[in-house]
C-alpha positions in Angstrom: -109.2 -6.5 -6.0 -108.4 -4.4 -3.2 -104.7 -5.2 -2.0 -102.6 -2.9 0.8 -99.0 -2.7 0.8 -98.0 -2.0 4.3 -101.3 -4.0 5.8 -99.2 -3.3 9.4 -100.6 0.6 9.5 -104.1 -1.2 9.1 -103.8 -3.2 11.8 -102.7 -0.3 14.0 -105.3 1.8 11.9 -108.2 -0.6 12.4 -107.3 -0.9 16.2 -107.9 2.9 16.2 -110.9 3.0 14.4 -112.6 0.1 17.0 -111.5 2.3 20.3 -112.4 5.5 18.9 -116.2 4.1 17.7 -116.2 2.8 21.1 -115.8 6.2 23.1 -118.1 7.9 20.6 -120.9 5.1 21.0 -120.7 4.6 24.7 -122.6 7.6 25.5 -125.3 6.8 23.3 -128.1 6.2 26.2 -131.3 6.8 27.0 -131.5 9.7 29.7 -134.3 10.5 31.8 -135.0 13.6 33.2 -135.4 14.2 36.8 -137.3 17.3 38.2 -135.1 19.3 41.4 -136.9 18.6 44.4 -136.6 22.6 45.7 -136.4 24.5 42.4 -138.1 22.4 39.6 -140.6 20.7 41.5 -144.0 21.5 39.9 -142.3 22.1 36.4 -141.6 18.5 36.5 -144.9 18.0 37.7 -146.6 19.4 35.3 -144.4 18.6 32.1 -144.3 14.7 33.5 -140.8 12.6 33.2 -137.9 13.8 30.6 -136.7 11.0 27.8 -134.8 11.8 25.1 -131.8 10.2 22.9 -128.5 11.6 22.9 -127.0 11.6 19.6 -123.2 11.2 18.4 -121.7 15.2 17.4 -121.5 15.7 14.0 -118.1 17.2 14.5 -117.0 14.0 16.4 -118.1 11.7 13.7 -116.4 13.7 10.5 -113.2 13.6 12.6 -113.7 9.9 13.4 -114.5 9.0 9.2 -111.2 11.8 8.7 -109.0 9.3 10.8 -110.6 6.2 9.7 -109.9 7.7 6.3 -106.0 8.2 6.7 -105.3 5.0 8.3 -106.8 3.3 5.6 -104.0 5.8 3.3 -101.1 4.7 5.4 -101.6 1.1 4.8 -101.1 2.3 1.5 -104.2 0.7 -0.4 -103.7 -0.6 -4.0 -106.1 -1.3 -6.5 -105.5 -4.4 -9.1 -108.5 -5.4 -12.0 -109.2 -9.3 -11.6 -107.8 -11.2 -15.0 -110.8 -12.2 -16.9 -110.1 -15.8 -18.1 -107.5 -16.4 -16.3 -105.6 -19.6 -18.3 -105.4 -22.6 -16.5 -102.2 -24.3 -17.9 -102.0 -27.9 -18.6 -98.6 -29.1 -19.6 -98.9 -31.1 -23.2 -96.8 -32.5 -26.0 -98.0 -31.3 -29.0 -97.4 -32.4 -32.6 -98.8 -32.0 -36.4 -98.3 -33.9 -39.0 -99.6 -34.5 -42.7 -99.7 -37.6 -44.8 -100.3 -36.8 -48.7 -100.5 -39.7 -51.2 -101.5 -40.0 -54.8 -105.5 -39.6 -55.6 -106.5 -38.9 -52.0 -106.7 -35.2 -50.5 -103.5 -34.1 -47.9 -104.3 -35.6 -44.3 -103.4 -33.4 -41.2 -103.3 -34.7 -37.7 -103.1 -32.8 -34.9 -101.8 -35.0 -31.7 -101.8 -33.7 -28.0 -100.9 -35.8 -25.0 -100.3 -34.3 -21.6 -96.7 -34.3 -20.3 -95.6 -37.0 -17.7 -97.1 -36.3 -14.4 -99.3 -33.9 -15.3 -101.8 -32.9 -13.2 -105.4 -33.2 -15.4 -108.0 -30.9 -13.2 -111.8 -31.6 -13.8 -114.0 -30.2 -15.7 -115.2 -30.2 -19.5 -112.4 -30.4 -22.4 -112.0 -29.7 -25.3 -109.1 -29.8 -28.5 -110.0 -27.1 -31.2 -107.7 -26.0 -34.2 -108.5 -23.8 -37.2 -112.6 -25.2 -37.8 -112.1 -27.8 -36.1 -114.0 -29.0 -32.5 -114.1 -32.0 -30.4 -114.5 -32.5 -27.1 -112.3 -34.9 -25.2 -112.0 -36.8 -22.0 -109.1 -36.2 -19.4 -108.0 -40.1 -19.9 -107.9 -39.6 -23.5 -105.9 -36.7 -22.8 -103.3 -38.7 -20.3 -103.3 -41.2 -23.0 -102.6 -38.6 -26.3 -105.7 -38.0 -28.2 -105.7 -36.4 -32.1 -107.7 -34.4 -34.2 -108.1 -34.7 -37.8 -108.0 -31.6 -39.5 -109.7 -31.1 -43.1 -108.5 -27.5 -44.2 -104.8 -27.0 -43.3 -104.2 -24.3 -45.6 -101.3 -21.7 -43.5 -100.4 -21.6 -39.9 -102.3 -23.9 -37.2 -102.9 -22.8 -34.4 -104.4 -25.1 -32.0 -106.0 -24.9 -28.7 -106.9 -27.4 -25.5 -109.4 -25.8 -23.8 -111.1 -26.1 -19.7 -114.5 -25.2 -19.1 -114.2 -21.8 -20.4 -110.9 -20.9 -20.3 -107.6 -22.0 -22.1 -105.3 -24.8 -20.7 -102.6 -25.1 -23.2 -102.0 -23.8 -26.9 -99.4 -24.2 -29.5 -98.8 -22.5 -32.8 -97.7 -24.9 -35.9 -95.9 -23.6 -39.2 -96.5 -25.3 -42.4 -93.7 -27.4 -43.9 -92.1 -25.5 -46.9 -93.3 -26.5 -50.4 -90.7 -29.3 -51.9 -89.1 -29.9 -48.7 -89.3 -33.8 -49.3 -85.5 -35.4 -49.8 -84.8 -35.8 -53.5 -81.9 -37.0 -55.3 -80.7 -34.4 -57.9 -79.2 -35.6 -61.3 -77.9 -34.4 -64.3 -77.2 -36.0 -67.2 -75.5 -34.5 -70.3 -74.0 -35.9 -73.3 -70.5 -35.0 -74.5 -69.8 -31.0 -75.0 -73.3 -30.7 -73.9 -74.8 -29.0 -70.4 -77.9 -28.7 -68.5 -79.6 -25.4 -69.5 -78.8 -23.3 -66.4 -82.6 -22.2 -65.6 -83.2 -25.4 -65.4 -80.6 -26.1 -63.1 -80.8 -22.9 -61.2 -84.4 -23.5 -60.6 -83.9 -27.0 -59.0 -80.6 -26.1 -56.9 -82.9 -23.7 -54.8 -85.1 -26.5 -54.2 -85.5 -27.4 -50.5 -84.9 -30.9 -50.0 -82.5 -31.4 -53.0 -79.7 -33.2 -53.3 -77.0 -33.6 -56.0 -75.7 -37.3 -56.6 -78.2 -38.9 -53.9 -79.0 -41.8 -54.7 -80.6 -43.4 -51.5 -83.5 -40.7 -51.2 -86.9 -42.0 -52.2 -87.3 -39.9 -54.7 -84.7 -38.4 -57.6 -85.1 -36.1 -60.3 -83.2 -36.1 -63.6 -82.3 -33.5 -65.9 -81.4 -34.6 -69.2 -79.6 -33.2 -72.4 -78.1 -36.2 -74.6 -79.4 -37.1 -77.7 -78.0 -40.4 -76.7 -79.9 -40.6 -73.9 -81.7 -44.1 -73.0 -84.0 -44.4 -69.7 -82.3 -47.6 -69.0 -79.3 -45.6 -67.2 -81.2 -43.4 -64.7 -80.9 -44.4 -61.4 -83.3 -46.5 -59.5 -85.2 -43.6 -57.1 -85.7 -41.2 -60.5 -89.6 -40.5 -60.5 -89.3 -37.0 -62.5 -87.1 -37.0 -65.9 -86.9 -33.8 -67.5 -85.6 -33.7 -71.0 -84.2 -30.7 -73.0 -85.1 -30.7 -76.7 -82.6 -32.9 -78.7 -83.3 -35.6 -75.9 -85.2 -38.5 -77.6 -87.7 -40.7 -75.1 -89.9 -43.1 -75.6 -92.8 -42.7 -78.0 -90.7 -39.2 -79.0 -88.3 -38.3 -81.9 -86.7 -35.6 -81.8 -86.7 -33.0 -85.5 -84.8 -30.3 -86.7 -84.5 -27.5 -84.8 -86.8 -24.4 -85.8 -86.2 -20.6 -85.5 -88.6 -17.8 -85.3 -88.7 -14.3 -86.7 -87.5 -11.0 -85.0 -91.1 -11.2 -83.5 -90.7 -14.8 -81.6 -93.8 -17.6 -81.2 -96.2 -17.0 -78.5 -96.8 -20.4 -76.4 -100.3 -21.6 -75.7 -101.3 -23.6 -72.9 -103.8 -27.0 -74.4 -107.3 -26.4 -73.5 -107.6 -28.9 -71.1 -104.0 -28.0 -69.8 -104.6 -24.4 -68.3 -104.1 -25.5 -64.3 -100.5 -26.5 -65.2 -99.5 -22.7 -65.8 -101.5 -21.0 -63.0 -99.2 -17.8 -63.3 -99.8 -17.9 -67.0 -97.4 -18.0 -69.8 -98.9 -15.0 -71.9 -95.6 -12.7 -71.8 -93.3 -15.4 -72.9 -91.5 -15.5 -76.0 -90.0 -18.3 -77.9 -87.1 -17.8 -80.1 -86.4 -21.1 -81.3 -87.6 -25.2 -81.0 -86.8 -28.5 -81.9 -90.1 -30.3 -83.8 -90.5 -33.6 -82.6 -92.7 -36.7 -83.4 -94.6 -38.0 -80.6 -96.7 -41.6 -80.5 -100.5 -41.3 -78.3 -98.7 -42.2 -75.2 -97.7 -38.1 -75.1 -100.1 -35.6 -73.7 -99.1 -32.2 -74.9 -98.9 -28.9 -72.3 -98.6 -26.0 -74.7 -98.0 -25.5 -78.4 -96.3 -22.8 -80.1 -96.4 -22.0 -83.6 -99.0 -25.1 -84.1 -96.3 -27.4 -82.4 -95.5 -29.2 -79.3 -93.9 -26.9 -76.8 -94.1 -28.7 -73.4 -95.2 -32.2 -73.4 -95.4 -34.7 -70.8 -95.8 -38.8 -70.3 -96.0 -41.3 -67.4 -93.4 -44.4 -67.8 -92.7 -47.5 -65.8 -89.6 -49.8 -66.4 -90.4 -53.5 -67.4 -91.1 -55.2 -64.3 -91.6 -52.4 -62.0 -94.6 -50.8 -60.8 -92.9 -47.7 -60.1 -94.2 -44.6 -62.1 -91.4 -42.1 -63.6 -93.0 -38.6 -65.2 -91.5 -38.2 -68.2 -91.5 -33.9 -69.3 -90.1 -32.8 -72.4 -89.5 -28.7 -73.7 -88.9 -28.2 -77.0 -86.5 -25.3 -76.4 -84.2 -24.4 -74.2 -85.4 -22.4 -71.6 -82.6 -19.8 -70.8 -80.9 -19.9 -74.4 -84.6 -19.9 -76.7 -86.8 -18.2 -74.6 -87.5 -15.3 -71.9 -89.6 -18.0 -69.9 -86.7 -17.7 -67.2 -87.5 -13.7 -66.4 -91.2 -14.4 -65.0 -92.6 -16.3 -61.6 -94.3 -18.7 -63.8 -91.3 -20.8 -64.6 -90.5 -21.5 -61.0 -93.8 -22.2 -60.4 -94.8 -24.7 -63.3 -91.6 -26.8 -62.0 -92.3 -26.5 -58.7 -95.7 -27.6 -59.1 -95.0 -30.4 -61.9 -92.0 -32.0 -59.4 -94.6 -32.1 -56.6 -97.0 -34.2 -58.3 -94.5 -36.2 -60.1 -92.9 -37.1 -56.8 -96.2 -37.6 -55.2 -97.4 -40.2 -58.3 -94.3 -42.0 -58.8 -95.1 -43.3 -54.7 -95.2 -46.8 -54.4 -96.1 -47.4 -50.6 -97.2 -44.4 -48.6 -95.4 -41.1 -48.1 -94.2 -40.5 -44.6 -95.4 -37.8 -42.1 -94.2 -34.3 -42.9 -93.8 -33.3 -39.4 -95.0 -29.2 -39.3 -92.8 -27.1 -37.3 -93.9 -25.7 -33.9 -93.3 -22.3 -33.3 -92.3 -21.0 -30.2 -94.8 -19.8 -27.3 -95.4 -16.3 -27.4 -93.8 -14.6 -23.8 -96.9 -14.2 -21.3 -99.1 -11.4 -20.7 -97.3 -8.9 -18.7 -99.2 -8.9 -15.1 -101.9 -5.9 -14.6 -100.3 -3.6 -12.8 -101.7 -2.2 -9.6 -102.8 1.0 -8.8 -101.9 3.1 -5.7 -105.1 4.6 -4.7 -103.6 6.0 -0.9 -104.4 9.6 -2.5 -107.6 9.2 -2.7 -108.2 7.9 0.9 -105.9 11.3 1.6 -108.2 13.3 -0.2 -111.2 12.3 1.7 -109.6 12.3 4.9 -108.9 15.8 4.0 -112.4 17.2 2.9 -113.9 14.8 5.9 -111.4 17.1 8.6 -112.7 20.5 6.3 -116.3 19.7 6.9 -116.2 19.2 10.6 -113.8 22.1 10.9 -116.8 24.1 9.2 -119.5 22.8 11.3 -117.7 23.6 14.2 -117.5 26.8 12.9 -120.7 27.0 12.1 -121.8 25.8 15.4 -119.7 29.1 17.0 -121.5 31.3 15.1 -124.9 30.0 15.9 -123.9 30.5 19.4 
């Protein structure tokens, strides 16, 4: 796109340019010659009437394209490349949200509405995000539409597009992992403390809260061999147990050390997705045996015993589920599990499904967080091309300079 910066000169310029192509046009006639009645008579007789055209000087018409040329330089001409898909920009409310529940897959929704007097042009639209396409109306989009989005893995990045280019987009982060409110508890008997892995592990949890008692969900750690499930607190859907903690359908035994060498644990065959970082570096030092009823499924063995071992529970007269977990030593005081990634993990991942089982009525909306709008493209920038015009305005004065010389020569 051709633009001019002082468009002024190219008035005066253009003005110029029209009287100047005037006086070099308005002797282009047709001219006749006429024989002299005294001197020329039987010349013109004999060679019969004149008619020729007379043609504009070449000299004339460089200088004339020369001028032209530098007016066209003064009203400094600038040169700026059109935007290809320009965006169009529609202002929205976006939102995305996911709904996960027990024994059905993680539900994301992706919402868009436009903003309160909006101004919804015509043409075809359309709301994509990630692999996901649908093509919408402009009343569905005054009204809020949504998508549904199946694979919601990382970042969402959604787009409402217009014709062919973009109205509106909007960038989405996924929640963290855990970040659901949970009551945090701990439960020791006398002299006795949570194993400070444990602890460590679930005081870094996002979402946790010591002592609360009115979240949905609550987690308890346990180390009492006094302990009895009818004192944990009414929101408790995870209850992890340190060795000499008995629960139901399990009796703790005597406490069992290892050689210099320590016991490898094993993961249960059918067991393997609980430790998806593996378990193979970890060493045991010492366990508690324990006696466990049907009701128990066991997570890893070590030495041919029950290492981790795990339950589900409900209190008489509820129909709330509480995951019961016992470990057979303690973590940071009979074992190096604490050291690797695959402790965090295996808790992480165990309190997540735990919380998400012991749900009576649906989970609420996990709201992901929008991330700002990146700043705008920075505009093309022009480009001065008055140098060029210059230049040619230049060369064009040179070249009639040299036919006029040329011309003298001839002469």
């Amino acid at each position: 796109m051709l633009l001019f910066a002082a468009p002024l000169w190219l008035g005066v310029s253009g003005a110029a340019a029209l009287a100047g192509a005037w006086a070099l046009l308005s002797g282009h006639k047709r001219v006749r010659g006429v024989s002299s009645v005294r001197l020329w008579k039987g010349l013109g007789e004999q060679a019969g009437p004149i008619s020729r055209r007379r043609w504009v000087d070449p000299v004339w018409l460089l200088l004339f394209l020369a001028l032209v040329s530098a007016g066209i330089g003064l009203g400094q001409p600038e040169w700026q490349a059109a935007e290809v898909h320009r965006r169009r920009q529609i202002a929205v409310t976006w939102a995305l949200r996911s709904l996960r529940q027990a024994g059905a897959p993680e539900q994301t929704e992706l919402f868009v509405r436009a903003a309160e007097g909006a101004v919804v042009p015509k043409g075809s639209l359309f709301l994509e995000a990630n692999d996901e396409h649908r093509q919408i109306t402009a009343d569905e989009l005054q009204r809020g539409t949504t998508l549904l989005l199946r694979h919601a893995r990382g970042d969402v990045e959604a787009r409402l597009g217009l014709s062919r280019s973009t109205a509106a987009m909007a960038t989405f982060e996924r929640p963290p992992a855990g970040s659901r409110p949970m009551g945090l508890f701990k439960l020791a008997g006398p002299g006795l403390n949570i194993d400070p892995a444990l602890a460590r592990v679930f005081a870094v949890r996002p979402g946790a809260d010591e002592g609360n008692a009115a979240a949905d969900d609550g987690v308890v750690l346990v180390n009492d061999p006094a302990f009895s499930l009818a004192t944990v607190p009414e929101n408790a859907t995870l209850v992890i147990a340190e060795p000499q903690t008995p629960l139901p359908g399990l009796v703790p035994g005597e406490r069992l050390t290892a050689d210099s060498a320590g016991w490898k644990p094993t993961a249960a065959a059918n067991r393997a997705e609980d430790f998806v970082q593996g378990i193979v570096d970890v060493r045991i030092s010492a366990m508690r045996a324990a006696a466990l009823d049907a009701t128990w499924s066991i997570l890893a063995t070590a030495d041919g015993r029950p290492w981790l071992a795990a339950r589900a529970w409900s209190p008489p007269g509820s129909t709330r589920k509480i995951s019961l977990l016992w470990l057979a030593s303690e973590p940071a005081a009979e074992t190096n599990w604490p050291k690797f990634a695959s402790f965090v993990v295996f808790f992480g991942a165990w309190t997540d499904r735990a919380l998400d089982a012991g749900q009576s009525a649906p989970a609420p909306f996990v709201n992901w967080k929008q991330l700002p709008d990146p700043p705008p493209d920075p505009p093309v920038p022009a480009r001065s091309i008055s140098g060029w015009f210059a230049a040619l305005s230049a060369l064009l004065a040179l070249a009639a300079a040299w036919r006029f010389l040329a011309r003298g020569r001839e002469s």
